[in-house]
MMTF fields as JSON, N, C-alpha, C and O atoms, coordinates in Angstrom:
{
  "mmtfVersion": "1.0.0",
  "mmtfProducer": "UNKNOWN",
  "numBonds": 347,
  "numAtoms": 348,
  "numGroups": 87,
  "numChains": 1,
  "numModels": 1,
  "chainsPerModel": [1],
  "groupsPerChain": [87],
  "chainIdList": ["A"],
  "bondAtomList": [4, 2, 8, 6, 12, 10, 16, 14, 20, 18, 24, 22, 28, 26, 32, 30, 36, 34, 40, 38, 44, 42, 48, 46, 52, 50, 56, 54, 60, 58, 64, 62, 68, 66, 72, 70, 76, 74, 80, 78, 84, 82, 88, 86, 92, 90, 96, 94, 100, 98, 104, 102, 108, 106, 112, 110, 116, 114, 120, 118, 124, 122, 128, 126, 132, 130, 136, 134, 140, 138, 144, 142, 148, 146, 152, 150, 156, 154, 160, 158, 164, 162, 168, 166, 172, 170, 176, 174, 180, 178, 184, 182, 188, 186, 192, 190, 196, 194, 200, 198, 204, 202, 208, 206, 212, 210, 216, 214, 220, 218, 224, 222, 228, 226, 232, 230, 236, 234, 240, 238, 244, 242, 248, 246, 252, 250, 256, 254, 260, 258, 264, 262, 268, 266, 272, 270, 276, 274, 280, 278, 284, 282, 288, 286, 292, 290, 296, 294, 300, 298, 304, 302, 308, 306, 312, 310, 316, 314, 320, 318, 324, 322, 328, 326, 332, 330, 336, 334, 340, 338, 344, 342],
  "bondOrderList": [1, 1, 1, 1, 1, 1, 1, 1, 1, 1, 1, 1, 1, 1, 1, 1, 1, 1, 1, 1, 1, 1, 1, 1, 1, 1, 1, 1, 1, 1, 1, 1, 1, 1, 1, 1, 1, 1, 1, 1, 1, 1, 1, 1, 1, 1, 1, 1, 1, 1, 1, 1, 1, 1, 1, 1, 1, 1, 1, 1, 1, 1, 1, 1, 1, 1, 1, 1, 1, 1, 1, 1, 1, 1, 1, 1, 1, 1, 1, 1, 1, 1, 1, 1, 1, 1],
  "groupList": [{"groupName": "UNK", "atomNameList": ["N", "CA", "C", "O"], "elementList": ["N", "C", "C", "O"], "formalChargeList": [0, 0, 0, 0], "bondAtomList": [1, 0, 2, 1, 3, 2], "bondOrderList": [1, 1, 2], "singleLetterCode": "X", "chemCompType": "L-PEPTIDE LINKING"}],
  "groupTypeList": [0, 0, 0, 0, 0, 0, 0, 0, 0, 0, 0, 0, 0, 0, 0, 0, 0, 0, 0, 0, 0, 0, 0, 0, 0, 0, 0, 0, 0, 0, 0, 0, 0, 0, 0, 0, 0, 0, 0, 0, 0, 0, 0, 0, 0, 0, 0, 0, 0, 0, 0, 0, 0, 0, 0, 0, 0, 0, 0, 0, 0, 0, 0, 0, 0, 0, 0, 0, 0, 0, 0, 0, 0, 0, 0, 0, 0, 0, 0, 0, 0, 0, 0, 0, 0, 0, 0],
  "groupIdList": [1, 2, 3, 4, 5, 6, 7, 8, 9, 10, 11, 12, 13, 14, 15, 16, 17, 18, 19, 20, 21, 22, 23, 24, 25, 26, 27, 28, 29, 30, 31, 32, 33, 34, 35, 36, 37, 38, 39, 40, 41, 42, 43, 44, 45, 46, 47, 48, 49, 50, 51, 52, 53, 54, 55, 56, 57, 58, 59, 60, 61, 62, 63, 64, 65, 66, 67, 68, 69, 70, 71, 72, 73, 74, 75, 76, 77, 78, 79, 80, 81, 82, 83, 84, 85, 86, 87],
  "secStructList": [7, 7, 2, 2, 2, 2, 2, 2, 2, 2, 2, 2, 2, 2, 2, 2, 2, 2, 2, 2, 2, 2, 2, 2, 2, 2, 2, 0, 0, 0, 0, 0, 2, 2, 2, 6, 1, 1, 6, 6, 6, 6, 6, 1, 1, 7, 5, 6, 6, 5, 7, 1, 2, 2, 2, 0, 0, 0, 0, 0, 6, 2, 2, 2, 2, 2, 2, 2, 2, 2, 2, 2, 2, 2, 2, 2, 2, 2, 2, 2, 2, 2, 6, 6, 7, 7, 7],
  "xCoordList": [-194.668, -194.859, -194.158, -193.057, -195.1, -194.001, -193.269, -193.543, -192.349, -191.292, -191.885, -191.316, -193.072, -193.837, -194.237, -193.681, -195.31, -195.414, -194.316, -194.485, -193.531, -192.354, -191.566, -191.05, -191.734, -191.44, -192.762, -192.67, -193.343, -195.117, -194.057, -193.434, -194.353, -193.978, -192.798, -192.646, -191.531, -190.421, -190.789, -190.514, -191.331, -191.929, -192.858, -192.784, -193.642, -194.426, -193.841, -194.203, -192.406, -192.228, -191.023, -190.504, -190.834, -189.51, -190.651, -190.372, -191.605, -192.818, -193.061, -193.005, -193.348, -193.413, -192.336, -192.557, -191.075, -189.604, -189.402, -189.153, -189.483, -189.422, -190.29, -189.587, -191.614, -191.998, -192.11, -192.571, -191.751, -191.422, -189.986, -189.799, -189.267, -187.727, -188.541, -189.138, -189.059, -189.4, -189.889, -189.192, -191.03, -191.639, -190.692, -190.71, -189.808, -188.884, -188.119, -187.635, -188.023, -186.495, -187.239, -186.782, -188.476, -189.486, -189.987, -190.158, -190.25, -190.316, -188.775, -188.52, -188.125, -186.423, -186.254, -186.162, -186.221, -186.262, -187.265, -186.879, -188.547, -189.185, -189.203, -189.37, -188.967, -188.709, -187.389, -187.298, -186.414, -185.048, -184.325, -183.93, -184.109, -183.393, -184.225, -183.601, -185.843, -186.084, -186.329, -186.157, -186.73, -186.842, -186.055, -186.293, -184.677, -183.818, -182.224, -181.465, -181.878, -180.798, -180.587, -179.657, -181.898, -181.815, -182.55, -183.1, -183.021, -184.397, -183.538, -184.274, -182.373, -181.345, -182.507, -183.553, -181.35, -181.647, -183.18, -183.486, -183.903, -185.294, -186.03, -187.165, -185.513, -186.028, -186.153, -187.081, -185.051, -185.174, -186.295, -186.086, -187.315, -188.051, -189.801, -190.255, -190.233, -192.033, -192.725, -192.53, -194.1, -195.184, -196.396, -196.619, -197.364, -198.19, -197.506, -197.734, -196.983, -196.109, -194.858, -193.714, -195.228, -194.2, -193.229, -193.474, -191.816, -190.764, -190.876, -192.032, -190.031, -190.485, -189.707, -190.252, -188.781, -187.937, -188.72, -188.926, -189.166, -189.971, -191.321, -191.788, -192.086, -193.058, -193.164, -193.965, -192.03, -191.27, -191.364, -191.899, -190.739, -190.49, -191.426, -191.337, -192.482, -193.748, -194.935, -195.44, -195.446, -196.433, -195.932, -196.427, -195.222, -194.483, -194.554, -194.933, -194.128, -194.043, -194.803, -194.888, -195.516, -196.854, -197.698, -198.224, -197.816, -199.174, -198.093, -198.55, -196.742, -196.119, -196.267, -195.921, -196.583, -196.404, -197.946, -198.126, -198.735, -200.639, -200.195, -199.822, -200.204, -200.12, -199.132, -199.43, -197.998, -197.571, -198.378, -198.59, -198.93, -200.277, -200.809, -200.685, -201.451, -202.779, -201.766, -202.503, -200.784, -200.037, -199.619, -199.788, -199.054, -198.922, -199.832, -199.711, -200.953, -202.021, -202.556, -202.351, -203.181, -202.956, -202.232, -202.943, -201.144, -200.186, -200.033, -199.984, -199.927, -200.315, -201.551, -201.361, -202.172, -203.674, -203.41, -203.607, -202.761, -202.545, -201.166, -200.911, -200.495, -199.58, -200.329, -200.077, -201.3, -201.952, -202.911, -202.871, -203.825, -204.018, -203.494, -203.84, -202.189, -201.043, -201.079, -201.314, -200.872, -200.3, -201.292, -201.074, -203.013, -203.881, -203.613, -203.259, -203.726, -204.384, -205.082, -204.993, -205.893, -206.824, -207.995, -208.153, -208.752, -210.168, -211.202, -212.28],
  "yCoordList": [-22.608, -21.183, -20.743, -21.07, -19.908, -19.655, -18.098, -17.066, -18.326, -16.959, -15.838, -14.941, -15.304, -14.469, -14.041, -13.089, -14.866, -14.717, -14.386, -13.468, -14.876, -14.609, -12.855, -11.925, -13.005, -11.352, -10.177, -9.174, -10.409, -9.718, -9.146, -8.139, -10.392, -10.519, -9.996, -9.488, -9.969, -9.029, -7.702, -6.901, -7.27, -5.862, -5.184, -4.012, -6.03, -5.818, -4.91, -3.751, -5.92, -6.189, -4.77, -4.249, -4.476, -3.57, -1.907, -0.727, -2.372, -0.931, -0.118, 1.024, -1.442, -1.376, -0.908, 0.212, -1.336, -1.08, 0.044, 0.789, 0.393, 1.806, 3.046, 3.995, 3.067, 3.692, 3.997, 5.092, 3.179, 2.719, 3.689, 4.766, 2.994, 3.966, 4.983, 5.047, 5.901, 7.538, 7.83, 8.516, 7.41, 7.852, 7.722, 8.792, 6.762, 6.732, 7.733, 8.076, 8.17, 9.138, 10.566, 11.419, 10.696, 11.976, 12.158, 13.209, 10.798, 10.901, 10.941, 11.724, 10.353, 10.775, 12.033, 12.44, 12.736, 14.504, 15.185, 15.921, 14.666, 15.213, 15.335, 16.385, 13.863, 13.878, 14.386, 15.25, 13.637, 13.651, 14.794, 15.587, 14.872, 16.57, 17.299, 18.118, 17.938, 19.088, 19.155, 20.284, 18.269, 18.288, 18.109, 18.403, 17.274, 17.283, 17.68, 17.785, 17.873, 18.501, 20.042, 20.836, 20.123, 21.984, 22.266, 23.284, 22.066, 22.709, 24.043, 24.835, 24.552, 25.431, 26.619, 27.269, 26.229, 26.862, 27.583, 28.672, 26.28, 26.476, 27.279, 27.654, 27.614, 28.273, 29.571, 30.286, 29.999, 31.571, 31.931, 32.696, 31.081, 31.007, 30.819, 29.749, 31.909, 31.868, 31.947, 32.445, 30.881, 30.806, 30.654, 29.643, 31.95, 31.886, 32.106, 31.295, 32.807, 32.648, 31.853, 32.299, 30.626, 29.547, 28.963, 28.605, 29.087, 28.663, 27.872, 27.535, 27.515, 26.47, 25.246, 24.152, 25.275, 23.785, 23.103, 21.894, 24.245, 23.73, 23.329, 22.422, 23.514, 22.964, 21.76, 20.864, 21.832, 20.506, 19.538, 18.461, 19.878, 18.555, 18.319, 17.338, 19.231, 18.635, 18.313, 17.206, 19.039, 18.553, 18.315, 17.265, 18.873, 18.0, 17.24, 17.161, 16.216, 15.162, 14.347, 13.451, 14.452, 13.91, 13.971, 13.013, 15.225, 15.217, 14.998, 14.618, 15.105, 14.392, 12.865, 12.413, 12.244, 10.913, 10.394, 9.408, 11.088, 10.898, 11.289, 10.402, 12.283, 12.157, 11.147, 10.665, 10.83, 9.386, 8.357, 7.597, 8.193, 7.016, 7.188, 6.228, 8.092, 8.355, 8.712, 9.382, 8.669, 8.948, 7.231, 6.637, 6.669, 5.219, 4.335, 3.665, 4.567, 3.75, 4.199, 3.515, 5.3, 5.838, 5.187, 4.595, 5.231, 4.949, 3.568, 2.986, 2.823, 1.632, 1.022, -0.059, 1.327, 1.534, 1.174, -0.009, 2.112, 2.459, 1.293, 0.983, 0.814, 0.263, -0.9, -1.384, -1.645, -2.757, -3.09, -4.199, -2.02, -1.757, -2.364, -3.283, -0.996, -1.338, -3.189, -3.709, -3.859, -5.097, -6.0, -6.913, -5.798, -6.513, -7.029, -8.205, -6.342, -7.177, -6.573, -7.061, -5.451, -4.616, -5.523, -6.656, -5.053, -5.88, -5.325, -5.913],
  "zCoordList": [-87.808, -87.946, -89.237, -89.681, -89.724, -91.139, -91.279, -90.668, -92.213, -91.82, -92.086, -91.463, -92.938, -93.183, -91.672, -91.125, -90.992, -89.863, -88.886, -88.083, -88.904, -87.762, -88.403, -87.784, -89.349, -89.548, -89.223, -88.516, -89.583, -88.961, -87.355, -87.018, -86.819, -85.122, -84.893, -83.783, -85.958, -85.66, -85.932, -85.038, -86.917, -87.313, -86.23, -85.862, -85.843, -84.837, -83.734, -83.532, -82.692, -82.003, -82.228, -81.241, -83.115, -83.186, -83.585, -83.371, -84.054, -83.788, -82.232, -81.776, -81.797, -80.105, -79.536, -79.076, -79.332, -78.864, -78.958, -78.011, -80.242, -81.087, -80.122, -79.775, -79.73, -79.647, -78.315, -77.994, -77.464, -76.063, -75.943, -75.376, -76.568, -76.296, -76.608, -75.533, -77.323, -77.497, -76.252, -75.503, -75.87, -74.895, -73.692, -73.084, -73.065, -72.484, -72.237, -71.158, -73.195, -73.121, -72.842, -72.08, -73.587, -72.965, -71.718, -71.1, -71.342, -69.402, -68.75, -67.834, -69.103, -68.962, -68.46, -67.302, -69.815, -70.326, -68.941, -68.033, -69.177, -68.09, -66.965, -66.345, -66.38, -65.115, -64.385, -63.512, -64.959, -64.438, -64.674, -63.82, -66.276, -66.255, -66.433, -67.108, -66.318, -65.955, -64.784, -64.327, -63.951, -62.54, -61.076, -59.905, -62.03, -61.373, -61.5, -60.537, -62.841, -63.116, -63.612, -63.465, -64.286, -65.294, -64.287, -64.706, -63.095, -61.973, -61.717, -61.128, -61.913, -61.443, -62.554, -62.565, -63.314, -64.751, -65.401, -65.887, -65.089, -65.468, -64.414, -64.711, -63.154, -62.112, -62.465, -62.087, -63.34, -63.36, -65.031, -65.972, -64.777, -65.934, -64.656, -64.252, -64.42, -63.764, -65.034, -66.143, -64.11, -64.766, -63.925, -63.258, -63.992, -63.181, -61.706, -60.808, -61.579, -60.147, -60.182, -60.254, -60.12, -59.832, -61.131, -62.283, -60.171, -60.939, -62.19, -62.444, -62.978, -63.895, -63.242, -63.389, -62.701, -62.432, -61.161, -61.049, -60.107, -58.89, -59.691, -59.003, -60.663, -61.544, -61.999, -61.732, -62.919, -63.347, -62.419, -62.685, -60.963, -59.98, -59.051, -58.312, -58.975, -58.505, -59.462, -59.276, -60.402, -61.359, -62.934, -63.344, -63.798, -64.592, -65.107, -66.276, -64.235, -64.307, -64.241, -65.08, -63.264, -63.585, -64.663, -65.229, -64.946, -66.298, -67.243, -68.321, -67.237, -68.47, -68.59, -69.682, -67.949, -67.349, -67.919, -68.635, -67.538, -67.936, -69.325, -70.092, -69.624, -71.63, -72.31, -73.403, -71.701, -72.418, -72.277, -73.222, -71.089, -71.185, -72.164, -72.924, -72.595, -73.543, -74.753, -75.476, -75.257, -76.435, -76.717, -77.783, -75.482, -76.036, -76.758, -77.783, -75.769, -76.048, -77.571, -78.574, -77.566, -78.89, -80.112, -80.924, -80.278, -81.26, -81.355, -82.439, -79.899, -79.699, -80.513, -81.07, -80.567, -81.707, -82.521, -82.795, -83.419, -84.836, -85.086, -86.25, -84.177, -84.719, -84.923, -86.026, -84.168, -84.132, -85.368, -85.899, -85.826, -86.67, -88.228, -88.972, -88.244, -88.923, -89.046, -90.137, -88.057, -88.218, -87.941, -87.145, -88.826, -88.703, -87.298, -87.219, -86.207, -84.85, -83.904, -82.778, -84.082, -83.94, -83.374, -83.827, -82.455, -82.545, -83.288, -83.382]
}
């Protein structure tokens, strides 16, 4: 294997990591402290009726959860792309 290649595959591999920790820490953010720690806080904030923290900890999270799918994959794309391995 040559070191050209084996850097490709570190670059690669630290694109991925990279973008993984982001999204991570945004379902983090989403789930955990708006739904379960600021739910206080964010309560005295309605929308459409309902609270924002009781929002947060029933739907939220979820459709935060569906748009990181479709944001990974996405970017996931473009990084592949990026690193000639696209189909």
């Amino acid at each position: 294997m040559s070191d050209n290649n084996t850097e490709i595959r570190k670059a690669y591999w630290q694109a991925n990591l990279r973008l993984m920790t982001i999204l991570l820490s945004v379902w983090f953010v989403i789930s955990y402290l708006c739904g379960i720690v600021f739910v206080q806080e964010l309560n005295a904030i309605r929308i459409g009726g309902y609270k924002l923290g009781f929002w947060f900890a029933q739907q939220g999270s979820m459709y935060g959860f569906v748009a990181i799918i479709f944001i990974y994959a996405k970017k996931m794309a473009a990084i592949d792309r990026k690193f000639g391995l696209h189909d």
